[in-house]
Structure formats: structure tokens, C-alpha cells
C-alpha positions as CSV (number, residue, x, y, z in Angstrom):
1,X,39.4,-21.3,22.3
2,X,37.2,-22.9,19.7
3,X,33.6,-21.7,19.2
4,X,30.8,-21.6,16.6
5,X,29.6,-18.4,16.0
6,X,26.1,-18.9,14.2
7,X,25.7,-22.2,16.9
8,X,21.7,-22.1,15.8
9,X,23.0,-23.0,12.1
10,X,23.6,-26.7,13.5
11,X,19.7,-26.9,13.2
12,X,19.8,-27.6,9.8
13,X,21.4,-31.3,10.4
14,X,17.9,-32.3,11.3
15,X,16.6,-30.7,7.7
16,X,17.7,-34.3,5.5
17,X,15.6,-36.1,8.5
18,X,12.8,-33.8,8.5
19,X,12.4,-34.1,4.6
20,X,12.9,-37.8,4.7
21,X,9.6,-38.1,7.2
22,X,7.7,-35.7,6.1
23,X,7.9,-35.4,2.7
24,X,4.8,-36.5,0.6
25,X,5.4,-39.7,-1.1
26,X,3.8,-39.5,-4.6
27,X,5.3,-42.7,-5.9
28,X,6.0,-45.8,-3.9
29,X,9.0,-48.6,-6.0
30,X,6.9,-51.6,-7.4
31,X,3.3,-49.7,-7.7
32,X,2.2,-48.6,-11.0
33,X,0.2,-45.4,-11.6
34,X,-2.9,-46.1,-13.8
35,X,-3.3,-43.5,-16.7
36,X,-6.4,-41.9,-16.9
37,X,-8.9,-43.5,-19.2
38,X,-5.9,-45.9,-21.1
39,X,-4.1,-49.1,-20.6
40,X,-1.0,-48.8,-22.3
41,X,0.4,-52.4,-23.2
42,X,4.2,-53.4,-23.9
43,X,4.3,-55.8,-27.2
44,X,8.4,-57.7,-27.0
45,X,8.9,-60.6,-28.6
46,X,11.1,-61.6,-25.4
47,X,9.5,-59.5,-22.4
48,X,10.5,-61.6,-19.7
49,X,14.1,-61.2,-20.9
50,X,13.4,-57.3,-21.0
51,X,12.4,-57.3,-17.3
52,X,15.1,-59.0,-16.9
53,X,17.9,-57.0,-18.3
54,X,16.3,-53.6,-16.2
55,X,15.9,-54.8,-12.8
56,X,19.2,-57.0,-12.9
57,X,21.8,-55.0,-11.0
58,X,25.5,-54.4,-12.1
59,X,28.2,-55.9,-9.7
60,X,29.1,-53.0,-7.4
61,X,26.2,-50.9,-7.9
62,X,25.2,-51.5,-4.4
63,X,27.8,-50.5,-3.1
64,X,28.5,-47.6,-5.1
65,X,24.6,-46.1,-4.0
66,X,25.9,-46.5,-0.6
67,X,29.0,-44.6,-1.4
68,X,26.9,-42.0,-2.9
69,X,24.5,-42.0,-0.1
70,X,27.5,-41.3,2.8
71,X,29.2,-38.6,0.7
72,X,25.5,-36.5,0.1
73,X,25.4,-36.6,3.8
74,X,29.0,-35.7,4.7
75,X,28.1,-32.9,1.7
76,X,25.7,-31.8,4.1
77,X,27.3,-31.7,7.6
78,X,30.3,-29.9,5.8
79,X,27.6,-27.1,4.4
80,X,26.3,-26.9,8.0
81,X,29.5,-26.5,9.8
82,X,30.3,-23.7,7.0
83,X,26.6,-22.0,8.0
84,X,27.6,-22.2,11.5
85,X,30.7,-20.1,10.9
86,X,33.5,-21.9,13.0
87,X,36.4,-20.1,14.6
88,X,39.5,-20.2,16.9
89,X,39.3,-17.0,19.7
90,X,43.0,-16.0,19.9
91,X,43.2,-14.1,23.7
92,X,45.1,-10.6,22.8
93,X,46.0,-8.5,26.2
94,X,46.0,-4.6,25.7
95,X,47.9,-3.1,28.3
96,X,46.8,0.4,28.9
97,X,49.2,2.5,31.0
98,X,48.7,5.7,33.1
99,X,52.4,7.1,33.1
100,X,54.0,9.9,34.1
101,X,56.4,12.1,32.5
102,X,59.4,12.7,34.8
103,X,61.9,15.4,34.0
104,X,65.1,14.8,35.2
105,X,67.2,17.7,36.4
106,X,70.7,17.4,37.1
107,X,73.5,19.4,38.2
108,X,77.1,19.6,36.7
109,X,78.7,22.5,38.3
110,X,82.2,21.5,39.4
111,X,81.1,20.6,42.8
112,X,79.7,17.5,41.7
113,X,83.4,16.2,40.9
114,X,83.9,15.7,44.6
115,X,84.8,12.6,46.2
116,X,82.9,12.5,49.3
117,X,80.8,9.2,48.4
118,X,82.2,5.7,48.6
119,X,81.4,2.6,46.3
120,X,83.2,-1.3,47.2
121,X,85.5,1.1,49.9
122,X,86.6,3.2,47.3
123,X,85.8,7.0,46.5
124,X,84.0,8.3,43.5
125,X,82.5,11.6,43.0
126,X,79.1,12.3,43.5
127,X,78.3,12.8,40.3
128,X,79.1,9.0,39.5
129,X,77.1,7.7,42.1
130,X,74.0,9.9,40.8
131,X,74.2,8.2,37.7
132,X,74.6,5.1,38.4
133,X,71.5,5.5,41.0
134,X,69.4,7.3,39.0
135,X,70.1,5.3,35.8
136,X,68.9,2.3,37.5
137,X,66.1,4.1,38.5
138,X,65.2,5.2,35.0
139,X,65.0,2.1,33.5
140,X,62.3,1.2,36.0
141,X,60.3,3.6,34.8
142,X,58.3,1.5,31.9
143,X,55.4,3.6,30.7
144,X,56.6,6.7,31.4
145,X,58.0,9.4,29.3
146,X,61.0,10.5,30.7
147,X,63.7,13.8,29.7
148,X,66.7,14.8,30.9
149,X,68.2,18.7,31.9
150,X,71.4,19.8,33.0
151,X,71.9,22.9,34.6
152,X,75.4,25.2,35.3
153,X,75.5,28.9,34.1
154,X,72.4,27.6,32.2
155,X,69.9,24.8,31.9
156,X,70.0,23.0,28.7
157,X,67.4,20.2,27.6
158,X,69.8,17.2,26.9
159,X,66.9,14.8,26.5
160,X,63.0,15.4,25.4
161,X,60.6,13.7,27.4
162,X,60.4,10.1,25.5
163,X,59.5,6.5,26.1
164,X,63.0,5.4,25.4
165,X,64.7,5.2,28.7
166,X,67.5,3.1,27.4
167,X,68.2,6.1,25.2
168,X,68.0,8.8,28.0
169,X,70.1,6.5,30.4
170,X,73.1,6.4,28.1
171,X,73.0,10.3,27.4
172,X,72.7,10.2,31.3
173,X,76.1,8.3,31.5
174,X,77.8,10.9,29.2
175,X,76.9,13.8,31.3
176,X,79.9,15.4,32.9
177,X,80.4,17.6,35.9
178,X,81.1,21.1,33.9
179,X,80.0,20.7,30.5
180,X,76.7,22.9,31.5
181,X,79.5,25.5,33.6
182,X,80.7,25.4,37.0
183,X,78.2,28.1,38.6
184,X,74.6,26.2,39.4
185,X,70.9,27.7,38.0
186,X,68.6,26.0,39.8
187,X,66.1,27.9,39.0
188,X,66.4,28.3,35.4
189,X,66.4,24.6,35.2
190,X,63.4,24.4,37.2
191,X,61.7,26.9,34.9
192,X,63.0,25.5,31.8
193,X,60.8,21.9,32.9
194,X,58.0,23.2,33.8
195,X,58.1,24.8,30.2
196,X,58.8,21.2,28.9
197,X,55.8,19.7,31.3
198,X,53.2,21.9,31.5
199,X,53.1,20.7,27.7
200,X,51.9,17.1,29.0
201,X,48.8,16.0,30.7
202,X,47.3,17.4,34.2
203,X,48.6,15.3,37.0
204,X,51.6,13.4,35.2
205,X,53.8,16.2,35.3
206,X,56.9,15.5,38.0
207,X,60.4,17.1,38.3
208,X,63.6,15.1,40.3
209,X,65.8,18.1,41.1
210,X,69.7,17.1,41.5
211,X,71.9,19.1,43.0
212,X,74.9,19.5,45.5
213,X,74.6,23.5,46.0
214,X,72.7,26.5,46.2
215,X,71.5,29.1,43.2
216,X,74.2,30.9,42.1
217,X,73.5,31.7,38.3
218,X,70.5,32.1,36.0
219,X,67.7,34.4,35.0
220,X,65.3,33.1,37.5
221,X,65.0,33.0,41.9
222,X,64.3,29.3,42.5
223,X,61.2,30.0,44.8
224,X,60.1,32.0,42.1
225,X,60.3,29.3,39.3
226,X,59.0,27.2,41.9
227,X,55.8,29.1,42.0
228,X,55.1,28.7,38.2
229,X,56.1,24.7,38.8
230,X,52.6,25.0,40.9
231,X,50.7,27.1,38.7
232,X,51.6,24.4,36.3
233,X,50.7,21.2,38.4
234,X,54.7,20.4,38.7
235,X,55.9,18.3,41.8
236,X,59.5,18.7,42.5
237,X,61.0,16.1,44.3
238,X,64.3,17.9,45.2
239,X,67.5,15.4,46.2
240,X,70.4,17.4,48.0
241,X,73.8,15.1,47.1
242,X,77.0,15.4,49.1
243,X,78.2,14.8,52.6
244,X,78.7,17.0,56.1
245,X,82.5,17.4,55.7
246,X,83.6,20.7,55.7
247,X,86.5,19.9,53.0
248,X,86.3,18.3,50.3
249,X,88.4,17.0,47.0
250,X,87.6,18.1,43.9
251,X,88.5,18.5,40.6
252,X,90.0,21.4,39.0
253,X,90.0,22.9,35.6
254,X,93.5,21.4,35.1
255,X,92.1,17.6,35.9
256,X,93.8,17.3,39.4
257,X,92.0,17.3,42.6
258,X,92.8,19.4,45.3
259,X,91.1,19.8,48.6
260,X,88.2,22.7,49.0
261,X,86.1,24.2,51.2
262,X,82.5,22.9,50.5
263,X,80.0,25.3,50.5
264,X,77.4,23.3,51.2
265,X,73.5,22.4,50.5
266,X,71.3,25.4,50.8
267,X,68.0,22.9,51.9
268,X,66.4,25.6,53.2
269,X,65.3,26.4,49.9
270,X,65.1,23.0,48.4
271,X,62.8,22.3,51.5
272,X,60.6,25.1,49.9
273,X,60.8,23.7,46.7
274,X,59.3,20.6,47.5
275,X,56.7,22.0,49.7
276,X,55.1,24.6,47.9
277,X,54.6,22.1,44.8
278,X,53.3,19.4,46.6
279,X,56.7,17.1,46.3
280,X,59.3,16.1,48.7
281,X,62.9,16.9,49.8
282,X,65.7,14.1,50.5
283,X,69.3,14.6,51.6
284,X,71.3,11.8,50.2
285,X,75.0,12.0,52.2
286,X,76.0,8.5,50.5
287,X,75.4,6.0,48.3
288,X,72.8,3.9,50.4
289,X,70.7,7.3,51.2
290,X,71.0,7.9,47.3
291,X,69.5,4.5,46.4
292,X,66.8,4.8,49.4
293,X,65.5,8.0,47.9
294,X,65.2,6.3,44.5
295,X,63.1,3.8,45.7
296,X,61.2,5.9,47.4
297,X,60.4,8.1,44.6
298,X,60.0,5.8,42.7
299,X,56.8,4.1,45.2
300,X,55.4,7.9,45.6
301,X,54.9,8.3,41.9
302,X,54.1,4.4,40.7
303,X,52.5,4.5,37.1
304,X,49.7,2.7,37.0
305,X,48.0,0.0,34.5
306,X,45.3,-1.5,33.5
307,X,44.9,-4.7,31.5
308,X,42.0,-5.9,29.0
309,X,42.0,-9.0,27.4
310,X,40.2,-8.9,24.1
311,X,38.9,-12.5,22.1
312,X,40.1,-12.1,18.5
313,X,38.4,-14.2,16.1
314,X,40.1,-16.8,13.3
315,X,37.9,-17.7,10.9
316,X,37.4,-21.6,10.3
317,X,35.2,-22.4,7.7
318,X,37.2,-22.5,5.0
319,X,38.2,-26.1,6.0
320,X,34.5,-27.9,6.4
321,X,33.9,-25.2,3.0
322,X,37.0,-27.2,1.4
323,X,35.4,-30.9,1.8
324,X,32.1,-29.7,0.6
325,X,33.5,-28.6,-2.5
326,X,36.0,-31.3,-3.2
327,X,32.9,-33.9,-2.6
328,X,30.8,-31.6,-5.1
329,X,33.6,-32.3,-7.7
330,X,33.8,-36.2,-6.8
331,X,30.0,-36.1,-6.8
332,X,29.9,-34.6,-10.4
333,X,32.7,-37.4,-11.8
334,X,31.4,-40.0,-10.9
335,X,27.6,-40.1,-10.3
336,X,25.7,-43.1,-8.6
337,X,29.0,-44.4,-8.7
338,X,29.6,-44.2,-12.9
339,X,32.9,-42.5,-13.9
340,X,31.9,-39.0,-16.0
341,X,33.9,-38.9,-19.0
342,X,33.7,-36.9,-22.6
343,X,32.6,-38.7,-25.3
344,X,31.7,-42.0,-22.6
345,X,27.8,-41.4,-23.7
346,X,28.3,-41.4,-27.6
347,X,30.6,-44.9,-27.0
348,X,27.7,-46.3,-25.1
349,X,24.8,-45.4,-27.5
């Protein structure tokens, strides 16, 4: 958008005008100013010839004044338009974004090599389908800081809490079942994020609890952790993964899978979890209920943003500062039309 910031500057067109009407006229052409007490008298042996020679005009000269005439008053519109400083508004959109920082919190006991969930008719384990679900749900996240945990015997921070998710989405992808132990501390990884959130702003700070068991590790009781996770201002959202069956295949140390008893989801205490921090509990038996719950999280903790459009200003007056110079210097070679040379005036002396 074009725009003239000092608009009040175009005033000074009228100024040549104003001058031209009102100025006093001390001399008009063609009357002569007697001199005080004198006549002065002009003795030429050819007078008339004189006269002659000083009001004849030179082919051209007309037309050169005119010249001269339209370049003084382009001189001046292109000093006004400088004055009125012109300039281009370039629109620049801030987007300012209220995120959250979501910890992600998965676990890779052995369990989670079981193939109780089904994708194109086909089994895969359930820790395939969480992160293929939960990937996708990451990189929906934009704006919010996000960091991933594993938990087994221990919890260990594979991810800080960062803005890029295509970063945490690929460590996501090289988690597997086992590399964290086969046992399952819920709470320590519960305790070990709030540690990580409680770092971050009031009100942003959310945990998405993965898991396929009950505690059977760690330093810290679940409930327990899950009463500094409110102290804190945490919300878990907890996520129980696996089916009803009572067996199960899964892997074993040795890479084959055999069939086992499945111990099941203790969501009595995941239940508890969510409650008492203000979150949620979902039970995902398969793929679709996986996905559901993503979504769903993914509505209940929406980051929000706000958008401000902002005018930068381009600067303009260069160009109508460019013609007024480059007339200045045509002005100044050739005056009323008469080419300026050195040395011209000592030729025609």
C-alpha cells in the first residue's frame, strides 16, 4: 500500500503560485525607472542598430525559456514529493502462539512387543501402532514444545522438550520395546516429567502417559508421583494400550514370539492418575481407539494463536530526490538554455 507520510508537505505546490500573485512587483519589462535628480543619456553613433542587436532574440531562445520554465517546475514538484516523504507499507503478520509443552511418556517393557493390534488385516505389536499414532499426532503439534521419555527399570529422557517435532518423531520411531528394560516404572517416569515441566510456564505443562501394564519397578509409587504432578500444575492424560485377550504373543529375549499370559492394565490406578491432576484416562484396545484418543487429546489441549498484522514502511523518496537532482545538474549545464562549458566565456569575450 502506497502512502505519503508528511501528506501536509503537498502544500508547498501552491508556494510558486502564491509568490507569483503576491509578490511585489518593483519593476515592470518596458518602464524605465527615473534616477533621482539625473537624466542619464546614451551617445552611439548607430543607436537604433544598438536597440536593435539587444532586444532581437536568438533562434530557439524561446523555446529554450520554455524548456527552462517546465524543468524549474518539475524541480519543484520533485522537492515536494521528497518533503512529503513517500512510501510503500509492506503488511508483515506476527504470529504469536500460546503452546504447550507436552511430555511424552512411553513404555518399552517387553509387553509392548505383543501382537494383539491389527493394521490392513495384519498383526503388529502394540508398540508399532503407538508410534505410528502418536507420531502423527506429534507433528500436529506446531507451537508446542514437545520431549519424549521412556520408561522400563528406569525412566530416561530420550528427547528435551523442543520445537522440533520432526526431530522428536524420528527418535520416536527408533524406540524399541526393551531398550529402557522389560520391568515398567510408571512412576519414576511420571516423576522424572514433572521434573522436566514444572521447569516451563504455569498452565502449559501436560504429560501423555503410555503404557500396557502396571508399576512394577522404580523408586517412586505412581499415585505418589502423581501427587507432585499436581503440586506442579501437570495434567496426565494416561492411554492404557492392549486388548482383553487373556493370551497373548510376544517377543522373547531370543527374537521369537511365543504365546503368554497377559497380565493386564492396572486402570484402576491410571484412572487415579488422570483424576487427581485434572487430566483424562483412555483405553485404547486397537488401532482405531488409539487414533480416537489422539484426536481427542489433541482437541482438549489445542494451542492457541493470535495474529497481528503490522504495516512496515519502504521508504520512497529517493526516486522523486533522484529527478530533482539530475534536473539541478541539467539546470547548471545548460542555463536559459546556453550549454556551460570551460573556457566558452573567454572565447566569447
Amino acid at each position: 500500500m502506497f502512502e505519503f507520510h508528511w501528506p501536509w508537505m503537498g502544500m508547498l505546490l501552491l508556494l510558486p503560485l502564491l509568490a507569483h500573485m503576491l509578490w511585489p512587483r518593483l519593476h515592470r519589462p518596458g518602464e524605465e525607472q527615473p534616477m533621482e535628480g539625473r537624466r542619464t543619456t546614451l551617445l552611439h553613433p548607430s543607436i537604433q542598430l544598438l536597440q536593435k542587436s539587444f532586444h532581437g532574440k536568438r533562434p530557439g531562445t524561446a523555446i529554450a525559456g520554455q524548456l527552462h520554465a517546465i524543468l524549474l517546475g518539475v524541480l519543484w514538484v520533485a522537492l515536494t514529493l521528497t518533503a512529503m516523504r513517500p512510501q510503500w507499507l509492506e503488511p508483515y503478520t506476527e504470529i504469536k502462539t500460546e503452546g504447550y509443552d507436552l511430555m511424552l511418556a512411553v513404555d518399552t517393557s517387553r509387553s509392548m512387543t505383543a501382537l494383539d493390534f491389527s493394521r490392513d488385516a495384519r498383526p503388529v505389536s502394540r508398540m508399532a501402532v503407538v508410534k505410528g499414532v502418536m507420531g502423527r499426532f506429534i507433528e500436529k503439534r506446531a507451537g508446542d514444545r514437545v520431549g519424549l521419555i521412556v520408561f522400563g527399570n528406569q525412566a530416561f529422557i530420550l528427547s528435551p522438550l523442543t520445537f522440533d517435532l520432526q526431530a522428536v518423531r524420528g527418535i520416536l520411531d527408533d524406540v524399541d520395546p526393551g531398550m529402557a528394560g522389560n520391568a515398567t516404572a510408571m512412576g519414576d517416569a511420571i516423576g522424572l516429567s514433572v521434573k522436566k515441566l514444572r521447569e516451563r510456564p504455569e498452565g502449559s505443562r501436560v504429560l501423555l502417559l503410555i503404557t500396557d501394564g502396571e508399576n512394577t519397578a522404580g523408586l517412586i509409587p505412581p499415585l505418589e508421583a502423581a501427587h507432585l504432578a499436581t503440586r506442579e500444575g501437570v495434567r496426565i492424560y494416561a492411554i492404557g494400550v492392549g486388548s482383553n485377550k487373556q493370551e497373548v504373543m510376544v517377543r522373547g529375549v531370543d527374537g521369537q514370539y511365543r504365546s503368554e499370559t497377559d497380565i493386564g492394565l492396572d486402570e484402576e490406578t491410571l484412572k487415579q492418575l488422570a483424576e487427581l491432576t485434572g487430566g483424562a484416562y483412555f483405553r485404547a484396545t486397537n488401532t482405531r481407539a488409539l487414533e480416537e484418543i489422539s484426536q481427542r487429546i489433541d482437541t482438549l489441549e489445542k494451542t492457541e494463536s493470535e495474529s497481528h498484522t503490522v504495516l512496515i514502511p519502504q521508504p520512497l523518496y529517493r526516486w522523486p530526490l533522484g529527478v530533482a537532482l539530475l534536473i539541478l545538474l541539467v539546470l547548471g549545464l545548460f542555463p536559459e538554455g546556453r550549454i556551460r562549458l570551460p573556457g566558452r566565456s573567454g572565447a566569447n569575450a
